[in-house]
N, C-alpha and C positions, 0 to 999 in steps of 0.2 A: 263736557265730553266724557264718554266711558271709556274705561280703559283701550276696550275693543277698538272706539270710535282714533283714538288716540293714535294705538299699535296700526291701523289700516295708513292713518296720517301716514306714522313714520316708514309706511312702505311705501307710500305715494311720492313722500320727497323723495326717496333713496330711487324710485322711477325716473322722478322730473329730472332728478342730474344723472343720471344714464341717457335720457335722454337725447341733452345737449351737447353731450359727448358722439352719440349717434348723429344727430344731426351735423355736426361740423366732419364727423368722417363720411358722411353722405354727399355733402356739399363737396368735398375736398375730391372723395369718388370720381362724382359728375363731371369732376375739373380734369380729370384725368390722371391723379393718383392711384398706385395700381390697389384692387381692395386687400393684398395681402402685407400692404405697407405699414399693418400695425400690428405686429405679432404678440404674441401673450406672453406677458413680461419684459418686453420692450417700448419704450417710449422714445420715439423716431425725434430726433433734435430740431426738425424743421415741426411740428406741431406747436403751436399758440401755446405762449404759458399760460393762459387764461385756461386753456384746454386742460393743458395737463395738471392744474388744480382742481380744474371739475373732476378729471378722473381718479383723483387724489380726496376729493370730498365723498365724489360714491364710493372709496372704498373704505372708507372710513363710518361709512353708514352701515354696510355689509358687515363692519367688524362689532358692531354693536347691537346691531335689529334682531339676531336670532337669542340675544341675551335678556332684549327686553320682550321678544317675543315668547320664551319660555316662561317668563314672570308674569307677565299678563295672562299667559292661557294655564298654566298651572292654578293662577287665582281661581277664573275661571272654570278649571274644573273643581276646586275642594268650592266655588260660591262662594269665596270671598272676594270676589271685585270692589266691593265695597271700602275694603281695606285698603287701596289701592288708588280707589278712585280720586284723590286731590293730587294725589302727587305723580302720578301718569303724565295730567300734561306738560307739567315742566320739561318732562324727558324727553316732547318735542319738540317744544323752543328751547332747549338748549340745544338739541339733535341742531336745529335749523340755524341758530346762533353760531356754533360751532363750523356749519359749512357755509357760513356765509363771511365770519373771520378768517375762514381759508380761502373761498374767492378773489376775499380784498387785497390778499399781497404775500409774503413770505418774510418781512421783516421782524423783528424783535420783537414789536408791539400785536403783530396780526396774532405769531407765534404764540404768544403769551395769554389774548385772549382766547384762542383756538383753543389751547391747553386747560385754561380758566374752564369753558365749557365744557369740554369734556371730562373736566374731575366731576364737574357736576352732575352729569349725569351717572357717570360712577358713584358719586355720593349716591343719591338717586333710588339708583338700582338696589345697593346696599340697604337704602330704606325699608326698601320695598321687600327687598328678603324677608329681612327681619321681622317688620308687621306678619308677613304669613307665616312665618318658623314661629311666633310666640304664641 
């Protein structure tokens, strides 16, 4: 995959769990919840903690995507993708690692690998600096 190809991924998952978060307040709508029952910066106590993980994984994607999207398309524009290009995709399977160890739970162990993933992509990204800074 190219960087690009990569960077489109990582906006696609950060789509698919917005998504599902859509869908269950769509569903919930239909049912006759009123549509202003989820206001911004509120998470209403009757929502699924299943839910409120998803919403907790997209925004966790949101706090990372415009970091790895400045590094990708800066490559990009000086033409060095190249420099870039092996270590790109790790920093969507650990993006997708990371929201799928928040899915599974909020314990110790989930915590721990959540964190694990996301230093990595931190690693990562740091990488990735540096190959273009030298």
């Amino acid at each position: 995959m190219t960087p690009i190809q990569v960077l489109l991924g990582f906006a696609a998952w950060t789509l698919l769990l917005i998504a599902g978060v859509f869908l269950y307040r769509g569903m919930r709508f239909l049912t006759g919840t009123p549509i202003n029952h989820w206001p911004r910066g509120n998470k209403p106590a009757d929502d699924a903690p299943f839910v409120k993980r998803l919403e907790d994984a997209h925004a966790n994607c949101l706090e990372n995507l415009p970091v790895f999207a400045v590094i990708v398309l800066v490559a990009a524009a000086l033409g060095r993708l190249a420099d870039i290009q092996a270590l790109a995709p790790w920093v969507l399977y650990a993006r997708i690692g990371q929201s799928l160890a928040h899915l599974s739970g909020t314990g110790p162990v989930n915590v721990f690998v959540r964190a694990s993933f996301w230093s990595v992509q931190l690693a990562l990204f740091g990488w990735m600096l540096v190959k273009l800074l030298a």
